[in-house]
C-alpha positions as CSV (number, residue, x, y, z in Angstrom):
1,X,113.2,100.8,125.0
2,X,112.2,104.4,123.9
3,X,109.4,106.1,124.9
4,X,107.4,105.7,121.8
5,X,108.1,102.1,121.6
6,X,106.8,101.8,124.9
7,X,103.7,104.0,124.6
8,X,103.5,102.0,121.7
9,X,103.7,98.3,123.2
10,X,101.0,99.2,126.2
11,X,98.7,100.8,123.4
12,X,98.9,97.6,121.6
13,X,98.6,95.4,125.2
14,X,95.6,97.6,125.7
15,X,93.7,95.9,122.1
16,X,94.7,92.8,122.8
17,X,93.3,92.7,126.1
18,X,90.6,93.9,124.3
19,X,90.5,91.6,121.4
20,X,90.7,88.8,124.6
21,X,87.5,89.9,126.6
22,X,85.8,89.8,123.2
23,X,87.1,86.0,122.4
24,X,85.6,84.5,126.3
25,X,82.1,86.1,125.0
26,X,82.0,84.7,121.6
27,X,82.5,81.2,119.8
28,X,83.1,82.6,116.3
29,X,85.1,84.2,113.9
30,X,85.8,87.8,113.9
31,X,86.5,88.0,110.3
32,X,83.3,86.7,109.3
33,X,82.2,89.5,111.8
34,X,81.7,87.5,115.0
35,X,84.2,88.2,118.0
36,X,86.6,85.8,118.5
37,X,90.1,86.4,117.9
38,X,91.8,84.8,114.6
39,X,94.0,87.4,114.1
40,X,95.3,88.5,117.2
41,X,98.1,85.3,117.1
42,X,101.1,87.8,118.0
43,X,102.4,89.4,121.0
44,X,100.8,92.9,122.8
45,X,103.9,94.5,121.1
46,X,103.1,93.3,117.3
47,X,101.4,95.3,115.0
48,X,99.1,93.2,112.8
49,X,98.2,94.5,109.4
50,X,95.4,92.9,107.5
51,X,94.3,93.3,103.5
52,X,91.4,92.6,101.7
53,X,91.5,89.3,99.1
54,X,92.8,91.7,96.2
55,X,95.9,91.8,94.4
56,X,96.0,95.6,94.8
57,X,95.5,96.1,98.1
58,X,97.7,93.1,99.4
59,X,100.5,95.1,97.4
60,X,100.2,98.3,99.3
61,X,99.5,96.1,103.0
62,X,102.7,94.6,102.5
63,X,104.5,97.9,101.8
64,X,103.3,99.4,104.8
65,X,104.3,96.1,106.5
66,X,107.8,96.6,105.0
67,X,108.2,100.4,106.6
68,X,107.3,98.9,109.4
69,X,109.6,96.4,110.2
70,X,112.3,99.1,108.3
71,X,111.7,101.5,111.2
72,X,112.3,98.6,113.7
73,X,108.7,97.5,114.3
74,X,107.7,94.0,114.7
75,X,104.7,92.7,112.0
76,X,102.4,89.8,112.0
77,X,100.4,89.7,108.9
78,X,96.7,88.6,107.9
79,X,96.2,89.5,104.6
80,X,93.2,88.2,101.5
81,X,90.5,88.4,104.4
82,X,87.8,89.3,102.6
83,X,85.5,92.9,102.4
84,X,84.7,95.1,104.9
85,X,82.0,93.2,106.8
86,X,84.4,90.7,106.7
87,X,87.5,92.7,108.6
88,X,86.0,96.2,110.4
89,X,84.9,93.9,113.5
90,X,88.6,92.9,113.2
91,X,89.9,96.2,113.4
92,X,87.2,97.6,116.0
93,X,87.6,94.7,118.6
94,X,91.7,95.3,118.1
95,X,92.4,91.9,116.5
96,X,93.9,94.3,113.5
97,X,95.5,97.0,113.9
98,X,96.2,98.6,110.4
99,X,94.4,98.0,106.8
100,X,94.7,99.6,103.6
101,X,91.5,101.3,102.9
102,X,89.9,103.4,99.7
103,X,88.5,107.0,101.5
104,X,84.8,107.1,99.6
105,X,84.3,103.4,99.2
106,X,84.8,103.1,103.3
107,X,82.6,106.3,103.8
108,X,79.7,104.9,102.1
109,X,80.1,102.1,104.5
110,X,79.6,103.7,107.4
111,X,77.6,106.6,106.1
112,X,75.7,105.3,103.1
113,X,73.7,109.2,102.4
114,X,76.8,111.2,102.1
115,X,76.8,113.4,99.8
116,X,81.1,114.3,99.8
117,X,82.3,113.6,96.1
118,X,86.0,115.4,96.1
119,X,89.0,114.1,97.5
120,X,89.1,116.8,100.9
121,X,85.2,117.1,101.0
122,X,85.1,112.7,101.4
123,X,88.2,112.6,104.4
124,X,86.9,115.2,106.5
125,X,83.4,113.2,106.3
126,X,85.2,110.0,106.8
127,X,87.0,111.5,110.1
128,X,83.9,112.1,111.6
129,X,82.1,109.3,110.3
130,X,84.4,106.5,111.6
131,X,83.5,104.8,114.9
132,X,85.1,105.4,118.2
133,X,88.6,103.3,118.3
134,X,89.1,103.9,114.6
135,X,91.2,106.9,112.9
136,X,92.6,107.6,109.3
137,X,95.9,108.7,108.5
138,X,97.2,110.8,105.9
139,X,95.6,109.9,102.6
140,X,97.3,109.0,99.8
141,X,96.7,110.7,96.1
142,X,96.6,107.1,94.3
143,X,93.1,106.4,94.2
144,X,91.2,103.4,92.7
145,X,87.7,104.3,92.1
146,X,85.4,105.1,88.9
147,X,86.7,107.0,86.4
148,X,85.9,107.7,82.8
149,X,89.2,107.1,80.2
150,X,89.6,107.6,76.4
151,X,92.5,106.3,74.4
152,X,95.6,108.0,74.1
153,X,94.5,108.8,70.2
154,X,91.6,110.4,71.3
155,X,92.9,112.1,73.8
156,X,95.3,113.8,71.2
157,X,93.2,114.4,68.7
158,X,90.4,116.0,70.7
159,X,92.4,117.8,73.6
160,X,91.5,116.0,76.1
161,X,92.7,116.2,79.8
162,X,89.2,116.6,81.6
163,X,86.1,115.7,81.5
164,X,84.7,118.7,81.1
165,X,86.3,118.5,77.6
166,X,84.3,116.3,76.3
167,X,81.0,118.7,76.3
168,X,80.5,119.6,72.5
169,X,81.8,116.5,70.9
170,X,79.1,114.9,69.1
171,X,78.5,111.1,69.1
172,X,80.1,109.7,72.2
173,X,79.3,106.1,73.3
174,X,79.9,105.6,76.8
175,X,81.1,101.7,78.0
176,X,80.6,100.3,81.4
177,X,78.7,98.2,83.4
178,X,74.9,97.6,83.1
179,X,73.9,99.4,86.3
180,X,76.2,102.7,85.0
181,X,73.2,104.0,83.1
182,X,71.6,104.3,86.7
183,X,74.1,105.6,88.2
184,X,74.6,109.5,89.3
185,X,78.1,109.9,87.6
186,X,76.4,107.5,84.3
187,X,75.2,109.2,81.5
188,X,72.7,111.9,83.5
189,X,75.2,112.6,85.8
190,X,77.9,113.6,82.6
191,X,75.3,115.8,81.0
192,X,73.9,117.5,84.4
193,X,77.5,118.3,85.7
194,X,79.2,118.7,82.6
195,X,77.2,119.1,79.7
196,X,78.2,116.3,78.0
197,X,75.6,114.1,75.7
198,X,76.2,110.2,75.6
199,X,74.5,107.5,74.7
200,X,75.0,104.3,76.7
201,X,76.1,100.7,75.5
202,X,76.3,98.0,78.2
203,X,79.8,96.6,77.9
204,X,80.6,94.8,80.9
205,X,83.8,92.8,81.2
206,X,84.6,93.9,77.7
207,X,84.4,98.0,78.3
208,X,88.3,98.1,77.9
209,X,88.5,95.9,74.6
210,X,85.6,98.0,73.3
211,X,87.6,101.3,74.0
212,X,90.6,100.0,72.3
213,X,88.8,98.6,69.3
214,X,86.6,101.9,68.7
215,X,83.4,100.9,69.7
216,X,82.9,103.6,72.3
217,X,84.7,106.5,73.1
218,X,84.2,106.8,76.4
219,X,84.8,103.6,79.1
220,X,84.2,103.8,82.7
221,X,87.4,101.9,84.3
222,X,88.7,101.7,87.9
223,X,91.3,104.2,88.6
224,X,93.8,101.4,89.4
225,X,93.1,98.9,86.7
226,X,96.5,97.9,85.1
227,X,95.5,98.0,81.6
228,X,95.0,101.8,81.7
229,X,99.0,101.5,81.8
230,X,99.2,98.0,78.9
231,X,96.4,99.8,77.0
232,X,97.6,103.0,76.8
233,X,94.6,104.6,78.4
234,X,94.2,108.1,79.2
235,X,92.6,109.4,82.5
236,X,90.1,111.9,82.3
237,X,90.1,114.4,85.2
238,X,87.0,115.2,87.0
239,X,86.9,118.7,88.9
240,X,83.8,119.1,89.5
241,X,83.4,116.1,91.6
242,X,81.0,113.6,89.4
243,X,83.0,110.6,91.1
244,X,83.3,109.7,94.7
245,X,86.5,110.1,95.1
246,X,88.3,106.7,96.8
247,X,91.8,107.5,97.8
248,X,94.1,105.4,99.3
249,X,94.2,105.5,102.9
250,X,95.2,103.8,106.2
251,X,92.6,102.6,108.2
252,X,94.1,102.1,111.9
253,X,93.4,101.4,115.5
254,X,93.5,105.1,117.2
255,X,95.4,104.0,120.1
256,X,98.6,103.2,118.0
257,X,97.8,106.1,115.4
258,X,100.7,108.5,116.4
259,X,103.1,105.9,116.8
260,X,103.6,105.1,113.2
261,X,102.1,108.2,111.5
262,X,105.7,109.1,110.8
263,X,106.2,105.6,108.8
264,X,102.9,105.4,107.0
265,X,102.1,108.7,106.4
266,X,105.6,109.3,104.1
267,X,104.6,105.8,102.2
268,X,101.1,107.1,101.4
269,X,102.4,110.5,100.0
270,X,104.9,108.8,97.8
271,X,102.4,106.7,96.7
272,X,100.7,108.3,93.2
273,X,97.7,107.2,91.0
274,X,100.1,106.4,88.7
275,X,102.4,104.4,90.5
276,X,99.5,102.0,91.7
277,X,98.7,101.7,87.9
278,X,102.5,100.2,87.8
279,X,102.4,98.3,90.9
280,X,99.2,96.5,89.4
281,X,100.9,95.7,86.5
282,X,104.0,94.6,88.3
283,X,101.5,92.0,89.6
284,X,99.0,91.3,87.1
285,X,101.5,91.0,84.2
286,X,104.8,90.9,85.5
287,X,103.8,88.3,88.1
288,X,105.7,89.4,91.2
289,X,105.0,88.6,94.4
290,X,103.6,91.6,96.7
291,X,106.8,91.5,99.1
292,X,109.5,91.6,96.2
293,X,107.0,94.3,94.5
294,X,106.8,96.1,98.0
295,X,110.6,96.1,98.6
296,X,111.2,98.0,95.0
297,X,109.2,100.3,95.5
298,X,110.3,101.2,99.0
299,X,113.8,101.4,97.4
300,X,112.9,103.1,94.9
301,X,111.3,105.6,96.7
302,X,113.9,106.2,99.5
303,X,111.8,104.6,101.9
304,X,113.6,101.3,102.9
């Protein structure tokens, strides 16, 4: 066995003693954030990956469990737990050992006052804000967080690539959910860092249908949401920051961190906002399964 393989099995031994002591103290389930160990079903030299219920997410789990057993790693996976109160006991009590996790949604968690919006300002926060046994690796550009879109039409006709363009056209509607009128990146937030005037219309489930039909010109979609891709949407940029930025990242037990940075880390820089947008759709309309999605994309990313 190599030395990393063995740092790595004792590093792993070492949570699942861990993950043990925890079990003879408790009667419950960790993942409903108790301490007894439901995931911890493999052996002290398995790395267990776990995924939140989300079609999204599952997807990018089971690519890093992919690499994994690529690079001659053996996997156990617990995926569709649940949200985070639901798995970070999990992966602080060592019964996971890697999760796919969004950089500003998982900040907010455990630092709900921050006040990081960009993409650097929110994983330097989130390094410092994790609890001890926890570390990030490299994050990933694909994000899946708020965002505002326009239609490709629009875009065109009004040279749009940012939303800083948008300052000076007259009679936006913005879409979105109810509560995005109170929001800080709703329709204040647009004119105090941008200068761009709205007015708001509630639009719910139906912001993208809206968008597409003409009804407003302005719809606040998740980064990651397929039908920017089936609908032809166009992304707006956002330099200044109006957004919490929520990029892809792994979320990992420290101990086994360095042993398969050099597998993880490659798969999250390959992995782009766009090609999320396509892995969705692979799913959502397609109808793939997450490992056949997972092991094209490795391919075709020279990863497998």
């Amino acid at each position: 066995m190599s030395t990393a393989r063995t740092r790595l099995a004792a590093a792993l031994a070492g949570t699942a003693v861990a993950a043990l002591a925890l079990a003879g103290c408790a009667s419950s389930d960790p993942l409903t954030g108790d301490s007894t160990d439901a995931g911890g079903t493999g052996d002290s030299s398995t790395i267990i990956i776990g995924s939140q219920a989300y079609y999204s997410n599952e997807i990018i789990a089971e690519i890093y469990a992919q690499a994994l057993e690529g690079a001659g790693f053996t996997v156990e996976r617990n995926f569709n737990i649940g949200q985070r109160d639901a798995y970070i006991p999990s992966l602080e009590d060592g019964s996971i050992h890697l999760f796919p996790e969004y950089t500003g949604n998982l900040l907010q968690y455990f630092e709900p006052d921050t006040t990081a919006t960009t993409p650097e300002d929110v994983y330097a926060a989130l390094a410092d804000a994790l609890p001890d046994g926890l570390t990030v690796l490299d994050q990933s550009p694909a994000t899946d967080q708020d965002s505002y879109n326009v239609t490709a039409a629009f875009a065109e006709e009004n040279g749009l690539t940012s939303i800083a363009d948008l300052a000076g056209i007259d009679g936006l509607v913005l879409g979105g959910p109810p509560e995005l009128e109170e929001r800080p990146y709703g329709p204040k937030g647009l004119e105090e860092v941008y200068g761009v005037s709205v007015t708001f219309n509630p639009t719910a489930d139906t912001t993208v249908d809206e968008l597409v039909a003409g009804n407003i010109q302005v719809a606040n979609v998740y980064s990651a949401d397929p039908r920017i891709e089936t609908e032809k949407l166009v992304t707006l940029e956002d330099p200044e920051g109006l957004f919490l930025a929520s990029n892809v990242v792994p979320l990992v037990n420290a101990d086994i961190a360095d042993e398969i940075a050099d597998v993880i880390n490659p798969v999250s820089a390959a992995l782009t906002p766009e090609g999320l947008i396509a892995l969705n759709v692979e799913s959502t309309v397609d109808e793939r399964s997450a490992e056949d999605i997972a092991k094209d994309w490795l391919a075709a990313n020279g990863l497998s």
